[in-house]
C-alpha positions as CSV (number, residue, x, y, z in Angstrom):
1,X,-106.0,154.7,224.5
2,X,-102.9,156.9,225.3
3,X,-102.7,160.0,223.9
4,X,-99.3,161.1,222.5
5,X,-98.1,164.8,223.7
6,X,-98.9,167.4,221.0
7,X,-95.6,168.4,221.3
8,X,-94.3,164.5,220.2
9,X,-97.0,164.7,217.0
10,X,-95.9,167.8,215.8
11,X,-91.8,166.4,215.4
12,X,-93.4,163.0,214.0
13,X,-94.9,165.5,210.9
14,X,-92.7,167.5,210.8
15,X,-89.7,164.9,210.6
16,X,-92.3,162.9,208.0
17,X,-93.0,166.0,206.1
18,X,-89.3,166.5,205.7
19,X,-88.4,163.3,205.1
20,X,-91.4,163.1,202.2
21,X,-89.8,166.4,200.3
22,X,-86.8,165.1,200.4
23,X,-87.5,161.6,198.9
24,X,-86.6,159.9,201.6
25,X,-88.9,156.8,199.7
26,X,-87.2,156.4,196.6
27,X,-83.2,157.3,198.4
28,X,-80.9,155.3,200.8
29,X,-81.8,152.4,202.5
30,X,-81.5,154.4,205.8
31,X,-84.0,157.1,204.7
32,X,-86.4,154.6,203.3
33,X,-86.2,153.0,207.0
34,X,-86.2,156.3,209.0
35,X,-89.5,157.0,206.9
36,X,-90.8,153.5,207.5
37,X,-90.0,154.1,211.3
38,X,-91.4,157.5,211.5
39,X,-94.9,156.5,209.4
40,X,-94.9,153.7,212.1
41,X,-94.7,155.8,214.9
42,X,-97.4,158.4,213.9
43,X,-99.8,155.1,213.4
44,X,-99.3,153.7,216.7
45,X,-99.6,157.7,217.9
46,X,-103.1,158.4,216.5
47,X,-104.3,154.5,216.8
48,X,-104.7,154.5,213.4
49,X,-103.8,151.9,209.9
50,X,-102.5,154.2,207.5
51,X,-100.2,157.1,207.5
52,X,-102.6,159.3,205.7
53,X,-104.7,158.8,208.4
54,X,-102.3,158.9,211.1
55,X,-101.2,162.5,209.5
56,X,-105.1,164.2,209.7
57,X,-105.4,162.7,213.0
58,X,-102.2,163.9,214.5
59,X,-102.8,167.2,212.7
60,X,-106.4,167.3,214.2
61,X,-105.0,166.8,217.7
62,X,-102.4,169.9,217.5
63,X,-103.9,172.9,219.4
64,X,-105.2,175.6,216.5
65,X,-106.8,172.6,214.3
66,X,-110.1,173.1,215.3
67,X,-110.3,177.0,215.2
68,X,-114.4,176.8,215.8
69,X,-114.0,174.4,219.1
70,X,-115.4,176.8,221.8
71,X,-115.4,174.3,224.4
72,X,-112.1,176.1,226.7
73,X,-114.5,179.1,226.3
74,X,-117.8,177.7,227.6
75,X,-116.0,175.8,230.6
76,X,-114.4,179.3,231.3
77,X,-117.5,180.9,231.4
78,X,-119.2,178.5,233.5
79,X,-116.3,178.3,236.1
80,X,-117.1,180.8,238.9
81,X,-114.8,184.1,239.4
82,X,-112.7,184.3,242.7
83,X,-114.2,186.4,245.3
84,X,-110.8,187.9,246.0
85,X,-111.5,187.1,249.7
């Protein structure tokens, strides 16, 4: 499966997010599509069904949302330092 950019996931929330507070669901036709079109978007981004789904799955993917994953640390450590020669 492709894997959307984190960069493109954080925009789709934030735009959703936005879009939610503002009550984009119960206003214009146009914001009631945009919404539609932007809840579509993070579902085909994350592979998932739902939009509640797509939204902990995109937010799981952004860098920071797994503050306990040491694995960058571990390869670090394991990768040799240059000699310098």
């Amino acid at each position: 499966m492709l894997m959307a950019h984190p960069a493109v996931l954080k925009d789709l929330i934030t735009q959703y997010e936005t879009l939610t507070l503002l009550g984009a669901g119960k206003s214009t036709p146009q914001a009631r599509q945009r919404l539609a079109d932007i809840s579509y978007t993070l579902c085909v981004a994350t592979g998932t069904g739902d939009v509640d789904m797509a939204l902990i799955a995109a937010r799981h993917r952004l860098s920071g949302a797994r503050p306990d994953d040491d694995s960058l640390l571990q390869a670090s450590a394991s990768t040799p330092e240059p000699s310098g020669v």
